[in-house]
C-alpha positions in Angstrom: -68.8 -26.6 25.4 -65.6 -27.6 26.9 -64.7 -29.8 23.4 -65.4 -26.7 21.1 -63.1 -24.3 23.9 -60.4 -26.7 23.7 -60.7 -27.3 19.3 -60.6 -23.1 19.2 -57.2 -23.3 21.3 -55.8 -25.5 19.4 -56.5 -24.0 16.3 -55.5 -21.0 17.5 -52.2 -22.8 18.3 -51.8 -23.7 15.1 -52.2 -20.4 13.5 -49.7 -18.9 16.0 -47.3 -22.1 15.3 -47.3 -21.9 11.5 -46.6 -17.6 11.8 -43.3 -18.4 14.0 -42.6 -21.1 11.2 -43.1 -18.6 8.8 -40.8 -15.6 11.0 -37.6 -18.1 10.8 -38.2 -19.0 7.0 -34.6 -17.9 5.3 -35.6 -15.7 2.6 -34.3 -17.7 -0.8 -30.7 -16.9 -1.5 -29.3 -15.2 1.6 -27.9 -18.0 4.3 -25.3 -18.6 1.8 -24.7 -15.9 0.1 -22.4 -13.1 1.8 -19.2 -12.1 3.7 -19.0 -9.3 5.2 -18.6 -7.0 9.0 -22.0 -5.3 9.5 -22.1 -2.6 12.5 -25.0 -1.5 13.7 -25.3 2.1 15.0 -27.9 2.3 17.5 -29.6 5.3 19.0 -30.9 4.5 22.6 -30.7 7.8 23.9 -33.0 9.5 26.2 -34.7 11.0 22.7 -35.5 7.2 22.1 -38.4 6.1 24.2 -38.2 2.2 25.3 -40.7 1.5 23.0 -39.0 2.8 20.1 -35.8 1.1 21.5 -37.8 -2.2 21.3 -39.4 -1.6 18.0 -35.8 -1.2 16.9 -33.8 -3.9 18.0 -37.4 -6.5 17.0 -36.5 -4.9 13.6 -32.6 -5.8 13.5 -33.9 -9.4 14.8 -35.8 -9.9 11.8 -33.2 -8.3 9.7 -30.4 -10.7 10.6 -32.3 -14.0 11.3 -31.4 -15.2 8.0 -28.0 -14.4 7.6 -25.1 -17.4 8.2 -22.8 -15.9 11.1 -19.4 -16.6 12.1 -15.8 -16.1 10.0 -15.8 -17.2 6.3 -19.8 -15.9 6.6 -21.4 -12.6 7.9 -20.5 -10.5 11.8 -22.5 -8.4 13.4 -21.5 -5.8 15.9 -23.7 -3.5 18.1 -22.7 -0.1 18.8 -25.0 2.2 21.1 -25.3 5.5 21.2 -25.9 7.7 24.6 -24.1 9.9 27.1 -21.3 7.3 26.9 -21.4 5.4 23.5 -21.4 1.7 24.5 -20.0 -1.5 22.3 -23.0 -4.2 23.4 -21.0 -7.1 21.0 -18.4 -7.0 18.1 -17.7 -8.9 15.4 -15.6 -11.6 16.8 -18.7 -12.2 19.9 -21.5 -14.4 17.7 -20.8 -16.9 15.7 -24.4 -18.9 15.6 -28.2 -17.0 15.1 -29.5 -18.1 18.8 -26.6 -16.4 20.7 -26.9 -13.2 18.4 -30.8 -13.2 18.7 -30.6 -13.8 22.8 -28.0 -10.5 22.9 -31.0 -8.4 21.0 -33.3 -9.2 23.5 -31.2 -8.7 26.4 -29.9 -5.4 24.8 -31.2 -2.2 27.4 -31.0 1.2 26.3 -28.4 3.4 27.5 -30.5 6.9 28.1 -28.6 10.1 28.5 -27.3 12.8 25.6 -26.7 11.7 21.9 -22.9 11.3 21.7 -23.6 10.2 18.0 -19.8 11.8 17.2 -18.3 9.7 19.7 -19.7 6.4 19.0 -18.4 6.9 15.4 -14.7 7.5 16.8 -15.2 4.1 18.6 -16.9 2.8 15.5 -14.4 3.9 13.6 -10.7 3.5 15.6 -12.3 0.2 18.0 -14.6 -2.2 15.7 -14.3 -1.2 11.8 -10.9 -0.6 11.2 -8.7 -4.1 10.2 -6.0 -5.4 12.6 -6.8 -4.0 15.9 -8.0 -7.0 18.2 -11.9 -7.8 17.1 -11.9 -5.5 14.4 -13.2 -5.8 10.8 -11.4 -8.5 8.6 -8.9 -7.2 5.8 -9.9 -7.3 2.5 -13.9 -8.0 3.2 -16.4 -5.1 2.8 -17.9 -3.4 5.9 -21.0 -1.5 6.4 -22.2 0.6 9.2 -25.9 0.8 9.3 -27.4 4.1 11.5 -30.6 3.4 13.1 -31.8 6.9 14.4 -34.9 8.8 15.6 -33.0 11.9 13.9 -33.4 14.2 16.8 -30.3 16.1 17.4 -27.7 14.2 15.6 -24.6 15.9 16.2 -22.1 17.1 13.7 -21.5 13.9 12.1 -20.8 14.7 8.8 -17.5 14.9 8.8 -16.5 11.5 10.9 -19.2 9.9 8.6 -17.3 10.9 5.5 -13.8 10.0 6.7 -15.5 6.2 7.4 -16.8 6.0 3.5 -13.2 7.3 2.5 -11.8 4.4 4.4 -14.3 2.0 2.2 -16.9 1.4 5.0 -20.5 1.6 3.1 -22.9 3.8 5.3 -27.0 3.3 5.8 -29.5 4.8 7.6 -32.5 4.2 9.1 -34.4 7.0 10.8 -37.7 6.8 12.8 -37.9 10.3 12.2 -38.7 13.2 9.5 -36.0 15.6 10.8 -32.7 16.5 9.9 -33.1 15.2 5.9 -30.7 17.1 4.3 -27.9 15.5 7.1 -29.0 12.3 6.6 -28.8 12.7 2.6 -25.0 13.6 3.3 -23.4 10.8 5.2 -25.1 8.1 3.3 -23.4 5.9 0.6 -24.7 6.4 -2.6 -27.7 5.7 -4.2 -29.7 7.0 -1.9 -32.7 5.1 -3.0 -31.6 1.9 -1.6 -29.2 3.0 1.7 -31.6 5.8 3.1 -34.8 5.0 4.6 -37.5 7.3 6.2 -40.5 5.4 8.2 -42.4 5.6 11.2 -41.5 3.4 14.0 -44.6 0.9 13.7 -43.9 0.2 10.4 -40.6 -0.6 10.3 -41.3 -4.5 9.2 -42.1 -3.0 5.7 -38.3 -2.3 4.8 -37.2 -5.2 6.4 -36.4 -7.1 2.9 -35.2 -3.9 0.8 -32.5 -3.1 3.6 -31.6 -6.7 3.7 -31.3 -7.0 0.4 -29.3 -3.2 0.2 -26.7 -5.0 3.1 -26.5 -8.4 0.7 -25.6 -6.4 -2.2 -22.9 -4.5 -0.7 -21.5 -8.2 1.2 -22.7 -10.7 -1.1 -20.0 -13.4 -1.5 -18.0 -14.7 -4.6 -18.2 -18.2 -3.6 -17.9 -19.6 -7.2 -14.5 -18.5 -8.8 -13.2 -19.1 -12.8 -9.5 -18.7 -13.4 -7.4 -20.8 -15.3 -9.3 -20.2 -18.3 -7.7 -21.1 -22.0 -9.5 -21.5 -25.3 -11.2 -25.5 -24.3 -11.2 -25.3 -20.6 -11.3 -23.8 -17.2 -11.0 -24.2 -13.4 -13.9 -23.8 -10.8 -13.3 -23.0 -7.2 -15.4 -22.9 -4.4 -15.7 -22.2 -0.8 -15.8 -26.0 0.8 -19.2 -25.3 2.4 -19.5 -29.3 2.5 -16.5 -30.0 5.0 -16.8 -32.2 7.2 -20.3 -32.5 6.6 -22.0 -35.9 4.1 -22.6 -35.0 0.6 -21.7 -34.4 -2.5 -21.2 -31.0 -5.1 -22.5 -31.2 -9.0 -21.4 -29.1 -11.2 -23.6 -27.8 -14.1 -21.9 -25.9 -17.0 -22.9 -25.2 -20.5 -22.9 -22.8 -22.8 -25.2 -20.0 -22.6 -27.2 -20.0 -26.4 -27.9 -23.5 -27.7 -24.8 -25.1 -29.1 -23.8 -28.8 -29.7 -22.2 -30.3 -26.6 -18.6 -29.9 -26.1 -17.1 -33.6 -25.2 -15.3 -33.5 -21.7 -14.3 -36.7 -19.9 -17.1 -39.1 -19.2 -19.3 -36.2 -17.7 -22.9 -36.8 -18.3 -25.0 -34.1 -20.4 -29.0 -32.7 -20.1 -30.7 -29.6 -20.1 -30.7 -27.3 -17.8 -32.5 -24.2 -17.5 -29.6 -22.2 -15.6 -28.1 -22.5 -19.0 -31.1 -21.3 -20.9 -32.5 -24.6 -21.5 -28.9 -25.6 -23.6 -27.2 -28.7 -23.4 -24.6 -28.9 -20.0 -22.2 -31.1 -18.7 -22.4 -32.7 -15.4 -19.2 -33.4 -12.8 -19.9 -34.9 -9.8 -16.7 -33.4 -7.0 -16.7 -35.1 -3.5 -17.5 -33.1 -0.3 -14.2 -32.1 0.8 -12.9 -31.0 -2.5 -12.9 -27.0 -4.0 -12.0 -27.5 -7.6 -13.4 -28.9 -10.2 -11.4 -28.4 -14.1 -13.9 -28.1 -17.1 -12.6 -29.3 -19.7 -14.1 -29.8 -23.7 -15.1 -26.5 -24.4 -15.2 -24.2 -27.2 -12.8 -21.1 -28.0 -14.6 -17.5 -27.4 -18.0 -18.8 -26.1 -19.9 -17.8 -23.0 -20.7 -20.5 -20.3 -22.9 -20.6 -17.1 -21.4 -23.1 -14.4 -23.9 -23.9 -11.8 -22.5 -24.9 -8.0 -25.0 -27.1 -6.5 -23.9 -28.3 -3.0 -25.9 -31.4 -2.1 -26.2 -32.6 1.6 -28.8 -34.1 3.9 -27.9 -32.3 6.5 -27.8 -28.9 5.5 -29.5 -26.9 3.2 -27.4 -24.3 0.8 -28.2 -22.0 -2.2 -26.7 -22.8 -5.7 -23.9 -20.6 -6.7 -23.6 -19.7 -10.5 -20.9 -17.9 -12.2 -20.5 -16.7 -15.9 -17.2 -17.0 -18.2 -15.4 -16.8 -21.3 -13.3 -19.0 -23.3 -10.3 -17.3 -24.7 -10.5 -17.1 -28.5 -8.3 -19.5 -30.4 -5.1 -17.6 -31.2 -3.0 -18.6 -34.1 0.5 -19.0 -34.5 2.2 -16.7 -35.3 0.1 -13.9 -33.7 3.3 -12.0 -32.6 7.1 -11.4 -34.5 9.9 -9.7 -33.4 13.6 -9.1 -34.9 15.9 -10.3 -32.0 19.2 -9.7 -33.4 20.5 -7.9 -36.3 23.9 -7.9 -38.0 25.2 -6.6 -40.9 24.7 -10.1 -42.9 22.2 -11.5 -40.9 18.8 -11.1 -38.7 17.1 -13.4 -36.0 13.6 -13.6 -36.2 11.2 -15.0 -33.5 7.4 -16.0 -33.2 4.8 -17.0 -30.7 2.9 -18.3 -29.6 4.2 -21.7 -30.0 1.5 -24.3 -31.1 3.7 -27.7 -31.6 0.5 -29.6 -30.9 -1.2 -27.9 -34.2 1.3 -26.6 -35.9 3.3 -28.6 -39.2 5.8 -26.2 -39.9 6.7 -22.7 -40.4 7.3 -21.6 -43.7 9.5 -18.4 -44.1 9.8 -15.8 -47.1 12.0 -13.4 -47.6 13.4 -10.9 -50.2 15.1 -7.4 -50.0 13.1 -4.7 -51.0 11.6 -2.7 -52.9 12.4 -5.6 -55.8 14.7 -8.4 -54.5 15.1 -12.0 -54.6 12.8 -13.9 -53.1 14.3 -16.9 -51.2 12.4 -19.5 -48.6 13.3 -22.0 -45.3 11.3 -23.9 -43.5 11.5 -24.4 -39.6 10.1 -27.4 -37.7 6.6 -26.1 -36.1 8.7 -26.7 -31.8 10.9 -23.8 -33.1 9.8 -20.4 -32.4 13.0 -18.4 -33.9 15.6 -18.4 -36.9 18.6 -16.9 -38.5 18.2 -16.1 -41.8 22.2 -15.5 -42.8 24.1 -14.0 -46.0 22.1 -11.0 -46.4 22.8 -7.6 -47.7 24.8 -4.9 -45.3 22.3 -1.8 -44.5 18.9 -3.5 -46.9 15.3 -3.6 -45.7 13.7 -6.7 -45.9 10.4 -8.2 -45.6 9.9 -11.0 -44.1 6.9 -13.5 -44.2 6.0 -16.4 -41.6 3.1 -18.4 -42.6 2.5 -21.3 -40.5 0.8 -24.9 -41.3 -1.5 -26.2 -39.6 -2.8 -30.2 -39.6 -6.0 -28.9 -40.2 -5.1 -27.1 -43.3 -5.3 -23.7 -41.7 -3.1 -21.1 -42.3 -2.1 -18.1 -40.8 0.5 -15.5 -42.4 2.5 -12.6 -40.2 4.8 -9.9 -42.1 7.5 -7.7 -40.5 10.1 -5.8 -42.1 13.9 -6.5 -40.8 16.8 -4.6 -41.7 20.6 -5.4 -41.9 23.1 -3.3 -40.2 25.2 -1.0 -42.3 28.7 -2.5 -42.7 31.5 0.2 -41.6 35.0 -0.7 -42.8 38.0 0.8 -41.8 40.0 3.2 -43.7 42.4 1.0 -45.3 45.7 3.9 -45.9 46.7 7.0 -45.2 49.6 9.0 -46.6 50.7 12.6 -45.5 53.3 14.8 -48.1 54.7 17.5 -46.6 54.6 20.6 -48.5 56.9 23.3 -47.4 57.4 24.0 -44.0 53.7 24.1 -42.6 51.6 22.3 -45.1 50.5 19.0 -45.7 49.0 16.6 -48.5 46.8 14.3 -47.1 45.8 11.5 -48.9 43.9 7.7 -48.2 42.0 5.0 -49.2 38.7 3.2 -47.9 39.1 -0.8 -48.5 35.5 -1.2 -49.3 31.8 0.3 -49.5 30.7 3.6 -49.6 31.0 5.9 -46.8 28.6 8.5 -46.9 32.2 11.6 -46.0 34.9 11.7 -44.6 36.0 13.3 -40.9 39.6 15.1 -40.9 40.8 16.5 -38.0 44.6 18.1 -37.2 46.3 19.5 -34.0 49.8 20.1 -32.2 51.1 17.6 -30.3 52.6 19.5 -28.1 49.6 22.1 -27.1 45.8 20.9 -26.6 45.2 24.9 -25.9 42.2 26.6 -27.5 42.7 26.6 -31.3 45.3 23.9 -31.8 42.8 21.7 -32.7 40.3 21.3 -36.0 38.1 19.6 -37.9 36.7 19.1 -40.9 34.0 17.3 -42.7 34.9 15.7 -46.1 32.3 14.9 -49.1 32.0 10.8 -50.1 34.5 11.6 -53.4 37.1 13.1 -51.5 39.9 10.7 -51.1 43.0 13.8 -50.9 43.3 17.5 -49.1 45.8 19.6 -48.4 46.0 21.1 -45.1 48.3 24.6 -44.2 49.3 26.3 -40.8 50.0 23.5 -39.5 51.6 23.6 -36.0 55.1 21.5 -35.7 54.5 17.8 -35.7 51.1 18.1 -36.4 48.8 14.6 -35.5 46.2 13.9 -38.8 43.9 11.6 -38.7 41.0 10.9 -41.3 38.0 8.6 -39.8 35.5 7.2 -42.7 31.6 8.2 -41.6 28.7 6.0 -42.2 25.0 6.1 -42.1 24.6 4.0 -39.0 28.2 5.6 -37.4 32.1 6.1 -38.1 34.6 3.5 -39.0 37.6 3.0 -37.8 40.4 5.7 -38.7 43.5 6.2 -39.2 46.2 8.7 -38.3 49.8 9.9 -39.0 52.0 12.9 -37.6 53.4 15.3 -40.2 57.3 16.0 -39.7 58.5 19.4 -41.7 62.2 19.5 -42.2 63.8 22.8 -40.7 64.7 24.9 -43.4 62.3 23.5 -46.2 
């Protein structure tokens, strides 16, 4: 009797043995997956009875058991709400699961009124706000989660919305069927997943969806592309293995089935976090972050798989999508730098010396011009194609040759500037004793008129001065009521401006 007493304990021991075991089983995914401050709002008014109290904080002991604590992880804070709202930890207090866990079970209710407003001012200006002295960390999401019976909850919509205008995602849990529509209001969209409704003794069954609600919201980029160009890429990681024995591989290949890009020396397989493909394999030491693949393919999608290998701890493997840039051809982009009235500079990019021959250049004035050629060695990106024609429109080809027998052709049109010479003589004849025969003479080109303007040198009053604008084929005028020593000058205009002028004072002889 006393043999089959003490099997039945010990099986019994057994049974209770393996169901702890299975309590403090991570769930798969979550120890190293998030960063993030996560306040809990806790009701332990007098409305709360100390059963409910310690239904509730079991709950948020199940909740956060998984979660990796401490800075560069996930913080917890405690806030509780009563006659006088009291901060039972912050975020800077626990660091490790076993001092978080022994705070929870030593946590006693405060009793009292539901100062639900006043906990979220201290919630609000003491714990979730970055900078102040054990306040939320900059830059990192934060998430107040509301566990409430729902009995009298204040007028808390308005503090609640002020916290989700500062970013700070809000949850609820209530214990409770009353005040729904209030609840509905201060929550963080979608409601679905960050507003829960159930009864006190079942609170284990929400256990994973609000975990995995906080994980969304906090869930970490650990595994970081930049430096991405058409063949390669850099990886970096959090240095989860410091100071710690092991190794990282790195997986990465291309998401359809392609032939294997090559890549230094790094070993290849199959993998099925790249859909069963071909990948590469890099092998980085413990205390490094960074890891360059190299050997890919222009505008293809890869998977890179993080898979932190140690014997003395256990972490998730952190994957991470990207895109190669597409292959760009030279020239993809031309530009007219300068422009003269005999000349233009043209530039390219971008500048592929390593595939790129040569550039070869075409250019003729339009609509029917010559069509004349250069070539340019393929480390220049600009030239200056010279003895053009003043004010002409040209268009101008750059084709450039690649090794590989590619070729890819840019046009741009580039126009001269309009030449402006100066008028080159001007006479005056006096005719009588207040008239004037002006004549001149442009040295070359064809202005599009002339500008002719006249006044007294010795007044600049109202009157004394005029102007006149001249047709191309006028090359003489004569000008009357002129004022004594009258000041002409006659200014050649162009398309793009006016030239240079000229000007002469008309002397009448007294008497004449």
């Amino acid at each position: 009797m006393l043999e089959r007493h003490a099997c039945l304990t010990w099986m019994l021991l057994c049974v209770l043995v393996r169901q702890a075991s299975g309590q403090n089983h991570a769930p798969e995914g979550v120890l190293n997956c998030c960063e993030g401050d996560v306040l809990f709002l806790l009701d332990s008014s007098g409305s709360v009875s100390s059963y409910e109290h310690s239904r509730m904080l079991t709950f948020l002991s199940e909740l956060l058991q998984p979660f990796s604590l401490g800075e560069g992880q996930v913080r917890v804070g405690l806030l509780q709400v009563g006659s006088q709202p009291r901060l039972e930890f912050g975020f800077d207090t626990h660091g490790t699961q076993s001092g978080l866990q022994e705070s929870l079970r030593n946590t006693k209710p405060l009793r009292g009124d539901t100062k639900t407003v006043e906990a979220l001012k201290i919630a609000k200006e003491r714990v979730l706000r970055p900078g102040v002295p054990g306040g939320a960390r900059e830059g990192l999401p934060r998430v107040l989660v509301w566990l409430t019976d729902g009995v009298n909850p204040g007028d808390v919509m308005g503090p609640m919305a002020e916290l989700q205008q500062e970013g700070i995602a809000v949850l609820v849990v209530s214990t409770g069927h009353s005040n729904y529509l209030v609840m509905r209001e201060v929550v963080t969209p979608p409601l679905e997943n960050h507003l829960y409704f159930v009864d006190i003794d079942d609170m284990s069954i929400i256990t994973d969806d609000l975990r995995d609600a906080i994980i969304e919201i906090i869930r970490a980029e650990r595994i970081n592309i930049h430096d991405i160009s058409t063949n390669s890429a850099t990886v970096q990681w959090r240095p989860v293995l410091s100071g710690l024995r092991g190794y990282y591989e790195v997986r990465f290949g291309p998401l359809v089935t392609q032939v294997p890009g090559g890549g230094g020396g790094a070993e290849t397989g199959t993998s099925p976090s790249t859909g069963g493909s071909q990948y590469q394999r890099l092998v980085q030491p413990a205390d490094s972050s960074t890891a360059r693949l190299t050997g890919l393919k222009p505008d293809t999608t890869y998977t890179v798989t993080l898979i932190p290998e140690s014997n003395e701890h256990s972490f998730n493997a952190l994957t991470a999508t990207f895109t190669t840039k597409p292959e760009v051809l030279s020239p993809s982009v031309v530009t007219v730098t300068e422009s003269g009235a005999t000349s233009v500079r043209l530039s390219w990019g971008p500048l592929q010396p390593q595939t790129v021959t040569s550039y070869y250049i075409e250019y003729s004035a339009l609509p029917r011009g010559e069509l004349r050629t250069a070539t340019v060695h393929r480390t220049q990106n600009s030239t200056l194609l010279t003895d053009l024609q003043p004010g002409t429109t040209y268009l101008v080809t750059i084709t450039a040759r690649y090794a590989s027998g590619k070729g890819k052709a840019m046009s741009v049109k580039a126009c001269t500037e309009e030449e402006t010479p100066a008028l080159a003589d001007l006479q005056l004849t006096t005719v009588g004793s207040d008239a004037v025969q002006v004549n001149w003479k442009v040295s070359e080109g064809g202005p599009s008129g002339y500008l002719l303007t006249w006044e007294g040198q010795q007044s600049s009053a109202t009157g004394q001065r005029s102007t006149v604008y001249l047709p191309p084929d006028s090359q003489t005028t004569r000008l009357t009521n002129l004022p004594p020593s009258a000041r002409v000058c006659v200014s050649p205009i162009y398309h793009t401006g006016r030239g240079d002028g000229l000007c002469c004072t008309a002397n009448f002889h007294p008497g004449a």
